[in-house]
N, C-alpha and C positions, 0 to 999 in steps of 0.2 A: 530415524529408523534405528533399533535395536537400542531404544535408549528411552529409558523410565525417567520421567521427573519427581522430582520427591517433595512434598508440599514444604518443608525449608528450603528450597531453592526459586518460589515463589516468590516475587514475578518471575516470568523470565521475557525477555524480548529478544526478537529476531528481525534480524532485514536481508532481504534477497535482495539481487537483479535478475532479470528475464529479459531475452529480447520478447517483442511481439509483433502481430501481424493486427493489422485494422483494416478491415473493409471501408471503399473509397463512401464517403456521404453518398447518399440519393442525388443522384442526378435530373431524376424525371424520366431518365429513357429507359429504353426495354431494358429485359431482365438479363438477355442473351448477348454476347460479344466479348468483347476484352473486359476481365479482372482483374483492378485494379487496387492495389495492398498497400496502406503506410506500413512501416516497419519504426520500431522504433523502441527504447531502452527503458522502461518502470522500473523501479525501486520502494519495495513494499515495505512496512515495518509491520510486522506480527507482536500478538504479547497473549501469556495468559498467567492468566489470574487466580486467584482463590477466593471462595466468598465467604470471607469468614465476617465482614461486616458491613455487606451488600453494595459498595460502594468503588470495588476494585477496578471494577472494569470500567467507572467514569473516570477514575482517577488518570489510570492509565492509557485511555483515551487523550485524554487532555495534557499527559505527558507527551504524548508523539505530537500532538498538535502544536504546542508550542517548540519543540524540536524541530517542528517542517518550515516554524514562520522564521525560526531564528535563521535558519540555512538557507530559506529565499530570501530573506531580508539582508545577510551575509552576503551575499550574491548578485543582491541588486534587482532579482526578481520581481515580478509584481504576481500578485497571489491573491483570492478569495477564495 
């Protein structure tokens, strides 16, 4: 908010957390009764790019990607 980016400061990346709420899977039973919510903590990474030679936005896809496997593999994660 109140804040221009300047095409020399391209890329830029961001990462949030947010809690969230997730509705319970299907159960099969009626639609009416108790609602029930996972809750639980995401961590997004954002980025944008310029397309000065159409290619930015794989690039930098593929930066975060290998960023997420190094920190679950870090971790001891298992990940697909």
């Amino acid at each position: 908010m109140d804040h221009a980016v300047q095409l020399q400061d391209l890329p830029v990346r961001v990462v949030c957390s947010s809690t969230c709420y997730r509705a319970e899977t299907d159960t099969g039973r009626e639609p009416w009764g108790l609602y029930r919510v996972h809750q639980f903590t995401k961590v997004e990474m954002f980025g944008v790019t310029a397309a000065e030679r159409g290619t930015e936005s794989e690039e930098l896809l593929d930066e975060f990607v290998r960023l997420q496997k190094e920190i679950f593999s870090e971790l001891g994660l298992h990940y697909r």
